[in-house]
C-alpha positions in Angstrom: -188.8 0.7 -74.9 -189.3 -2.4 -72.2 -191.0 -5.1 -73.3 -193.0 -6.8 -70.7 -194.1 -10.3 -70.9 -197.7 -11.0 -70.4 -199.1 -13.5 -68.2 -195.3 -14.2 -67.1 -192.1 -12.7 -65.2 -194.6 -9.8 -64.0 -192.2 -8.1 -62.1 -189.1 -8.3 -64.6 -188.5 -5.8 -67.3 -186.9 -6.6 -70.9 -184.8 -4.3 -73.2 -186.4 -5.5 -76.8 -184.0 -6.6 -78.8 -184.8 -3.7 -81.4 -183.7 -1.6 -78.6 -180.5 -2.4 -78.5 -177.1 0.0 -79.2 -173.7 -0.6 -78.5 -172.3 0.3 -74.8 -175.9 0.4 -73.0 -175.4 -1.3 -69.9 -177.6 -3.3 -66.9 -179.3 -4.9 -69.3 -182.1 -7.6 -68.9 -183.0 -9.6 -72.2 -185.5 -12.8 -73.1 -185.5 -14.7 -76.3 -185.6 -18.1 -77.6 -182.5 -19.8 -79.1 -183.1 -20.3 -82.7 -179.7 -21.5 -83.4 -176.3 -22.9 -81.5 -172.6 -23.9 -82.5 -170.3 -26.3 -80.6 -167.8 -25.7 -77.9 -164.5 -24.4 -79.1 -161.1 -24.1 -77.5 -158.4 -21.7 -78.4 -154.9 -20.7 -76.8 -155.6 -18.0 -74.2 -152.4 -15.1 -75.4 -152.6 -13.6 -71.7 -151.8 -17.1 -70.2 -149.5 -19.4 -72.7 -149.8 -22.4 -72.4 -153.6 -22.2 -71.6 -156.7 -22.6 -73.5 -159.6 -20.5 -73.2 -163.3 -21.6 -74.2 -166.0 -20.1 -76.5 -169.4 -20.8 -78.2 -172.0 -19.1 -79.9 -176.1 -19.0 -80.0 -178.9 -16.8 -81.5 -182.0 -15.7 -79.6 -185.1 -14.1 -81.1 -187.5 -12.2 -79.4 -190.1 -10.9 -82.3 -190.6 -11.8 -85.9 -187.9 -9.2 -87.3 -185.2 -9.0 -84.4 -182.7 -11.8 -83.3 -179.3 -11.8 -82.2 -176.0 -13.3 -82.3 -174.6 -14.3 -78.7 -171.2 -15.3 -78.2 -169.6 -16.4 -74.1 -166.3 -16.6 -73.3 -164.6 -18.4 -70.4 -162.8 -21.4 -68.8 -163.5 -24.8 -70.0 -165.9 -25.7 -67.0 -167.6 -23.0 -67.3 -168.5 -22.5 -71.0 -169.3 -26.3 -71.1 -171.5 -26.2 -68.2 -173.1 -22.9 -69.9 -173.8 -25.0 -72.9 -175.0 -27.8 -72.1 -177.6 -26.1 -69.6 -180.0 -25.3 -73.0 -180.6 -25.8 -76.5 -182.3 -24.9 -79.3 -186.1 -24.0 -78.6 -185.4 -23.4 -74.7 -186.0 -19.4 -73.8 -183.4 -17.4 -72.0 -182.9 -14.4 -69.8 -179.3 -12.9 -70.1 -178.6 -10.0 -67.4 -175.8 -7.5 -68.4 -174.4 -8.6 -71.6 -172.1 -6.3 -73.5 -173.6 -4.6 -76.7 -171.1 -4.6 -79.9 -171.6 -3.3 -83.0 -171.2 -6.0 -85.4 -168.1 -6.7 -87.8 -170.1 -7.6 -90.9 -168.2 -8.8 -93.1 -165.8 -10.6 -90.7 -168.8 -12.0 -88.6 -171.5 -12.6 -91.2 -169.1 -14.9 -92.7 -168.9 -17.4 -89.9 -172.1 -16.8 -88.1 -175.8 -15.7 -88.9 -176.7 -13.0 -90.8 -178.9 -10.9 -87.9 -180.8 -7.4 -88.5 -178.8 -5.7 -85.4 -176.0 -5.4 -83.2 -174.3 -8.5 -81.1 -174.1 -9.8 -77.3 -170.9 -10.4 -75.4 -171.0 -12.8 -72.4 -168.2 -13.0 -70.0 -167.8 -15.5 -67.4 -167.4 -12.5 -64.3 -170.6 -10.4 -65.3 -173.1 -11.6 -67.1 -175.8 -14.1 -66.6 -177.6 -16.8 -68.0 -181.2 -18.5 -67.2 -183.0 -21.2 -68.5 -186.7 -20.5 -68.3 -189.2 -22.7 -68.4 -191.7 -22.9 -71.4 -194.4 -22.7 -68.6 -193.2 -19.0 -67.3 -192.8 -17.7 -71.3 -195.0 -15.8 -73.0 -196.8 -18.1 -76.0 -195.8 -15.5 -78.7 -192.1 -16.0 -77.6 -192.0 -20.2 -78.3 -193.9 -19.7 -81.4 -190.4 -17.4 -82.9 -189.5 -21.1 -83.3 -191.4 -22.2 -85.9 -190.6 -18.5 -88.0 -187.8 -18.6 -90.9 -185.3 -15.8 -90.2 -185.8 -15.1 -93.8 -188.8 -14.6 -96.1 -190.9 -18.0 -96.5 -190.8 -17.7 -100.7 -187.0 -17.0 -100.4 -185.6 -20.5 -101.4 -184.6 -23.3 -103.6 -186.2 -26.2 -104.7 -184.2 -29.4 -104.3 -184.8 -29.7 -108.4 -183.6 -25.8 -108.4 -180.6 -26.9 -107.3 -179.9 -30.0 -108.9 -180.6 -28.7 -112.0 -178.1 -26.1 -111.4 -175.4 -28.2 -110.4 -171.9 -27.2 -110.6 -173.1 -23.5 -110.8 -174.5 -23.4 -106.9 -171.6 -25.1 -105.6 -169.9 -22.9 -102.9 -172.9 -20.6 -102.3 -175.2 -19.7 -99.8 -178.7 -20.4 -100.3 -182.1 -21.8 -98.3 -183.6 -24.4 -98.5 -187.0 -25.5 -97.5 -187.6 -29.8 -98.1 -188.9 -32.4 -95.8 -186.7 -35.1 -94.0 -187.1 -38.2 -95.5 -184.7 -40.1 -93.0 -182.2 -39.5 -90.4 -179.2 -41.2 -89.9 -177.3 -42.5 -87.3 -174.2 -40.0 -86.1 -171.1 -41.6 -87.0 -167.4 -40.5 -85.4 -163.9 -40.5 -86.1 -160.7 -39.3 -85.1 -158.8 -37.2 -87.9 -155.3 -37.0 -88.6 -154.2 -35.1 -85.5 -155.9 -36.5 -82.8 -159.2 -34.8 -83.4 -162.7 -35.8 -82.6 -165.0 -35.4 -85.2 -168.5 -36.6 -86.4 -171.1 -36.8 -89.1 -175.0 -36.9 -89.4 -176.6 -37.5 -93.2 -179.7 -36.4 -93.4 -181.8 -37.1 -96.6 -184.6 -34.3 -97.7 -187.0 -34.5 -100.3 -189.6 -32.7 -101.9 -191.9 -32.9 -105.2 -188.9 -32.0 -107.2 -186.5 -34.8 -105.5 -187.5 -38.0 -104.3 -183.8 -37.5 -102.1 -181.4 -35.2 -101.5 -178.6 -35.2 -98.9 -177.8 -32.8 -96.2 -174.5 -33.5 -93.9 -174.0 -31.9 -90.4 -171.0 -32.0 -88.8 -171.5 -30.5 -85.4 -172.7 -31.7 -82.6 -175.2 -29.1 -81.8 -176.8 -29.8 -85.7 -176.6 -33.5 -85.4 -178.6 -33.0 -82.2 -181.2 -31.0 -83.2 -181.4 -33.4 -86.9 -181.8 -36.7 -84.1 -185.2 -34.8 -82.9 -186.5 -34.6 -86.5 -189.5 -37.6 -87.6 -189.1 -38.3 -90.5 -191.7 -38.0 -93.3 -193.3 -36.0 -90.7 -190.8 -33.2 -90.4 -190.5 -30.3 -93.0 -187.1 -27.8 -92.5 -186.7 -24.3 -93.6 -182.7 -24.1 -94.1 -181.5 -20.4 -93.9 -178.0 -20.2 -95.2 -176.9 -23.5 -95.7 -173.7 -23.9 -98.1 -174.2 -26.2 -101.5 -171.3 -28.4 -102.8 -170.9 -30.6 -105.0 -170.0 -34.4 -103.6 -167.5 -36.0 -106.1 -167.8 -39.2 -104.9 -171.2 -39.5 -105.4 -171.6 -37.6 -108.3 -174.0 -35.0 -106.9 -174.8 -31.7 -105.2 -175.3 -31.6 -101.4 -176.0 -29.4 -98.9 -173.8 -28.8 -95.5 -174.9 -27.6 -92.6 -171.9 -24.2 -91.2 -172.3 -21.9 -88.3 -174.2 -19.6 -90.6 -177.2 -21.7 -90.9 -180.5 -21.2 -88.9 -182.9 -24.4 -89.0 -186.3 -24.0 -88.4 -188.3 -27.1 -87.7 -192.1 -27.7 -89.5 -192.0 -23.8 -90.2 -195.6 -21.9 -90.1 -195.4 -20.8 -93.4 -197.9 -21.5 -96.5 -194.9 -23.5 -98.1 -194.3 -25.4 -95.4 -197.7 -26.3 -94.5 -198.1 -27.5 -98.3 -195.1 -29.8 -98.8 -195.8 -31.0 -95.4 -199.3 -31.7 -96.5 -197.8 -33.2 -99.9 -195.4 -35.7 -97.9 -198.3 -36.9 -95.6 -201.1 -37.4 -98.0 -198.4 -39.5 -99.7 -196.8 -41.8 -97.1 -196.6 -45.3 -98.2 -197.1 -44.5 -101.8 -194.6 -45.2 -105.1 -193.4 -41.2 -104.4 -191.4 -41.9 -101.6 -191.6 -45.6 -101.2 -188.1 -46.9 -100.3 -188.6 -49.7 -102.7 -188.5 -47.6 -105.6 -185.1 -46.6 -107.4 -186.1 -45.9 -111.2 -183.4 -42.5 -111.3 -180.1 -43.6 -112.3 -177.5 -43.2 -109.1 -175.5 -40.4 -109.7 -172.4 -42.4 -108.0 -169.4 -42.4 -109.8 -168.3 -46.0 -110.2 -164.9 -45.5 -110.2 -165.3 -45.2 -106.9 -167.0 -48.4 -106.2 -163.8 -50.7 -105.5 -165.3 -53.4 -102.9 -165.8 -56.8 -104.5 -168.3 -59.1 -102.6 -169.6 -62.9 -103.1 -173.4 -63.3 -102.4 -172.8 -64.7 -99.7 -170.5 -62.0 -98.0 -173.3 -59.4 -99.4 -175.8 -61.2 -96.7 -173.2 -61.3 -94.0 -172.5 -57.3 -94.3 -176.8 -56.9 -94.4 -176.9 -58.4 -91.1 -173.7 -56.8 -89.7 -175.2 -53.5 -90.5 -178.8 -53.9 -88.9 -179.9 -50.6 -87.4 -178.4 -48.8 -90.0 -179.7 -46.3 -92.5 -176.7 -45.8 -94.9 -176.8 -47.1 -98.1 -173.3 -49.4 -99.2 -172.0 -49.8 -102.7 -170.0 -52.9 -104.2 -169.1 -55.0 -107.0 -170.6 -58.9 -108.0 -169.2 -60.7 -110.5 -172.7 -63.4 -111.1 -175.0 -64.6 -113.5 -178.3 -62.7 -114.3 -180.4 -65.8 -113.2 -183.4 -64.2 -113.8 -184.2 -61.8 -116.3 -188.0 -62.1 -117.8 -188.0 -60.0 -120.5 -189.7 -61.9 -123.1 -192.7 -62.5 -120.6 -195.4 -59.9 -120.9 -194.0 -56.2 -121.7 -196.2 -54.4 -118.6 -193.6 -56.3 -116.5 -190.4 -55.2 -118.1 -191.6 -51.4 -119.3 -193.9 -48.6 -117.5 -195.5 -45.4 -118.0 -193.8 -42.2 -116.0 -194.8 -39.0 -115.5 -192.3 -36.8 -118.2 -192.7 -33.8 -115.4 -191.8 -35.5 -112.1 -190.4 -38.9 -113.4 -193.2 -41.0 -110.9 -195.2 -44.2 -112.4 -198.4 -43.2 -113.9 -200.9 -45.9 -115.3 -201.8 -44.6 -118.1 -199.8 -42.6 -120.3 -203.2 -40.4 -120.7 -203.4 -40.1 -116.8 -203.1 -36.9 -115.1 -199.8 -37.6 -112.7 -200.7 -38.4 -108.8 -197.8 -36.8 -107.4 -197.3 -33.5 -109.2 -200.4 -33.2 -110.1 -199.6 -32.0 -114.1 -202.1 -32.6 -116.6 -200.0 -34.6 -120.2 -202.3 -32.4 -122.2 -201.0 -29.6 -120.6 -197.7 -30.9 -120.5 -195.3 -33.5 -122.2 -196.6 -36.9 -121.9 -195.7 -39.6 -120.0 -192.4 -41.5 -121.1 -191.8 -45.3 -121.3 -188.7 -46.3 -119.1 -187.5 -49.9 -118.1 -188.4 -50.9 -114.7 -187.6 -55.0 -114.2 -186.3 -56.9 -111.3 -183.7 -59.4 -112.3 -181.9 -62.4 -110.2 -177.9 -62.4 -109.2 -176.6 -65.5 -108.6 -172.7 -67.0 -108.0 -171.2 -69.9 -106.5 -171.7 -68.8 -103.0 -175.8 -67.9 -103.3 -178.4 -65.8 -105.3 -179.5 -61.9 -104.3 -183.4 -62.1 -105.5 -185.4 -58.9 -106.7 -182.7 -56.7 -107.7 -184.0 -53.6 -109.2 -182.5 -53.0 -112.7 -184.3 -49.5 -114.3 -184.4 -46.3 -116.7 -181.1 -45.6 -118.7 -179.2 -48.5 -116.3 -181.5 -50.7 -118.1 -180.6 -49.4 -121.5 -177.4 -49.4 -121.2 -177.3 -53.0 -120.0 -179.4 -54.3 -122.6 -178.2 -52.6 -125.3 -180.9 -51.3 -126.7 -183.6 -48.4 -126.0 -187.4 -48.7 -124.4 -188.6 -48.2 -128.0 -186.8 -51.0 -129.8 -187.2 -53.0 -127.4 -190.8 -52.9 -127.7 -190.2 -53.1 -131.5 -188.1 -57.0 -130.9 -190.2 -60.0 -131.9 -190.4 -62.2 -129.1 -187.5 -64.8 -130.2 -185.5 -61.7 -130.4 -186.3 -60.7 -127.0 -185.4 -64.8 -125.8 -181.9 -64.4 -127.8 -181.3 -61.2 -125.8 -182.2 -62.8 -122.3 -179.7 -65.7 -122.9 -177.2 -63.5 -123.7 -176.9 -62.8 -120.1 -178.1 -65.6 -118.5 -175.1 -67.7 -120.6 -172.4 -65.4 -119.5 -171.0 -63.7 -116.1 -171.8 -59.9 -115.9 -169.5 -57.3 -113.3 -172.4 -55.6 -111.8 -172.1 -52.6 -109.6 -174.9 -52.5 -106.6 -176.3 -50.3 -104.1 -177.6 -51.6 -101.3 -179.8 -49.9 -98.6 -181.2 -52.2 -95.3 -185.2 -51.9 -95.9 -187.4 -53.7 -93.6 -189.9 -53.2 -96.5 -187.6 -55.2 -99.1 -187.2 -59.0 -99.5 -184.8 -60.0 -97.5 -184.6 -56.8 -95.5 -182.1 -55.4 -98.2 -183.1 -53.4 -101.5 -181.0 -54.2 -104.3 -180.2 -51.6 -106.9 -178.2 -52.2 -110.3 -176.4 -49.2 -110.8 -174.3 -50.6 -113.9 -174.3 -54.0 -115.4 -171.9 -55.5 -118.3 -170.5 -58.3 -119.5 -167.6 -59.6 -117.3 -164.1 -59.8 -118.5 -163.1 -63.9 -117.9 -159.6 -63.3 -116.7 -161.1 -60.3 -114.5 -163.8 -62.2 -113.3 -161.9 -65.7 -112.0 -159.3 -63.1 -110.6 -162.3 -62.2 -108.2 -165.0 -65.0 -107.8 -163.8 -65.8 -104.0 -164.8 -61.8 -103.6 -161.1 -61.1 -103.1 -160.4 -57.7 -103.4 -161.2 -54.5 -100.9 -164.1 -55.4 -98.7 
């Protein structure tokens, strides 16, 4: 069968993908890239000393074919082949090689694809870029199809609840992007390049949820994403779990397809869910009331207040988060004023503020009759202050809270207000280690959102050891 492309290319001819066997030869064939790994060298065995040049793509060219691509060839030439399209461009390639696939071998590395592969060489086959003027409309809308089935995924909850079960597999993923941060590089061991992208996903499971690519054609494709505006349908994307911070995570491999704001029912909902609530408590950057899952052990950086604000401003621009340790007075701590301002209602489903307990919840939309009710958790802001200055607002919440204090939401509630007082200058007396997160937020005081992640009662000798913030910073 020859597929012809309406409206476009009217005298060309195209092999359809589903067509395709190993050996056939003189082939014509158009699809759009749906995925794309980096530029890789290895030693060339027929010329030592020499490095020959590979890198791999997948094109589409109906909903239930797609291909795996992979050219070989000198360093100028497989560079200059790469960087002449990316993903969502449409191609012609003229007289690739058909091979049947290796599955196990290749499926491993690259993306799992209903037929055989392509073969590019350097002397005979041919690449063109077309432009998304000359392609047919059905083609460019491949890109907004999951290569697998829409309802085949995991919920960020799914897989946090799981935890250490998940980590090592393959799964999807559908979320939305809740921000995109900036590319980062470094140079390994060995003298090789590297980078990073951290991209944070959420949907109305997880306020927040972090993905990590670590090549250059992922990190590229992540920079186009808006965030809060963006939803991604993750085929094949590997889970671990992060022991730094405590948590799962998910890493973009040469295995994974991306699709961007897919066309799906799901899609369309979450994305709808995200929109409708922009700029509201569910995924309001000023709102932290989940304990951090950051292992403190790991938090070794000791700052003064002062040094806190110097690093703020030396990261401006910045989306990453930094962690730390402040030996300081709670300077501010009002919890013998008025209980609304020290204790709120949350939804016992999706953990977001509700009013009432009584409520139905805003943001997953559960009924408490139908469900638990809400729960009562700690949400305060409390003042840090040392010789050098004071950090103003910092949010202190949920089992943090209770762990600080010493008590629970409910006997708490049960203290007389003297008790409360006696509890308060228990802390405002004495100096407290506190472990911090802090994330740059144009939206906070200050430009800098200030989150308690542990608080205790400072040893003396410990604490006069530090108070100039010597230590690793």
């Amino acid at each position: 069968m020859q597929i012809k492309m309406a409206n476009s290319f009217p005298s060309k001819t195209f092999t359809a993908l589903s067509d395709l066997y190993p050996n056939m030869a003189n082939l014509k064939i158009i699809g759009i890239v749906i995925g794309k790994t980096d530029v890789k060298g290895f030693p060339d065995r027929k010329n030592l000393g020499s490095e020959r040049y590979t890198f791999s793509f997948t094109i589409r060219d109906s909903p239930m074919y797609f291909v795996n691509a992979t050219s070989w060839g000198s360093e100028e030439y497989i560079k200059s082949l790469s960087g002449s399209f990316t993903v969502g461009e449409c191609v012609i390639i003229e007289n690739p090689l058909i091979q049947k696939k290796e599955l196990e071998r290749e499926e491993k590395f690259s993306p799992a694809t209903p037929s055989c592969k392509l073969l590019l060489s350097e002397n005979h086959s041919a690449i063109k870029v077309c432009s998304s003027y000359e392609v047919d409309t059905n083609l460019l809308s491949l890109i907004h199809l999951p290569v697998k089935e829409s309802q085949d995924y995991y919920s960020l909850g799914d897989i946090v609840a799981n935890g250490h079960s998940l980590a090592g597999r393959i799964i999807n993923v559908l979320a939305a992007v809740r921000s995109v941060g900036e590319p980062k590089f470094f140079t390994t061991s060995d003298r090789r390049k590297g980078q990073r992208c951290e991209v944070q996903l959420c949907d109305r499971t997880e306020s927040s949820f972090m993905m990590i690519c670590w090549d250059n054609e992922s990190i590229l494709l992540a920079q186009s994403w808006v965030p809060r505006e963006t939803v991604i349908f993750a085929a094949d994307i590997r889970i671990s779990f992060d022991k730094f911070r405590n948590c799962m995570t998910a890493t973009v491999t040469s295995k994974t397809i991306i699709t961007a704001n897919p066309d799906t029912p799901e899609a369309n909902i979450l994305l709808n869910f995200i929109r409708e609530n922009k700029g509201t408590n569910v995924l309001d950057d000023e709102m932290d009331f989940l304990k951090e899952s950051i292992n403190l052990n790991t938090i070794v950086d000791v700052y003064t207040v002062e040094q806190v604000k110097a690093k703020a401003l030396q990261s401006e621009g910045k989306a990453d988060p930094f962690f730390g340790i402040l030996y300081a007075y709670i300077s501010t701590l009002n919890i013998d004023d008025e209980t609304t301002k020290v204790v709120r209602n949350r939804c016992s489903s999706c953990g977001y503020k509700v009013k009432e307990a009584s409520e139905p919840c805003t943001t997953c939309n559960r009924d408490p009759a139908e469900f638990r009710s809400a729960t009562l958790s700690f949400d305060m802001l409390i003042d840090l202050t040392d010789h050098t200055g004071t950090l103003h607002s910092c949010s202190l919440t949920g089992e943090v809270a209770e762990e600080a204090l010493g008590c629970t939401v409910n006997e708490f509630l049960a203290m007389t207000d003297e008790q409360k007082t006696a509890l308060k200058w228990q802390f405002l007396l004495e100096r407290s280690k506190v472990y911090l997160k802090f994330v740059l937020s144009q939206r906070a005081r200050a430009g800098l959102r200030i989150s308690v992640l542990a608080c205790k009662l400072a040893d003396p000798v410990e604490a006069s050891r530090n108070l100039s913030g010597r230590g690793r910073v």
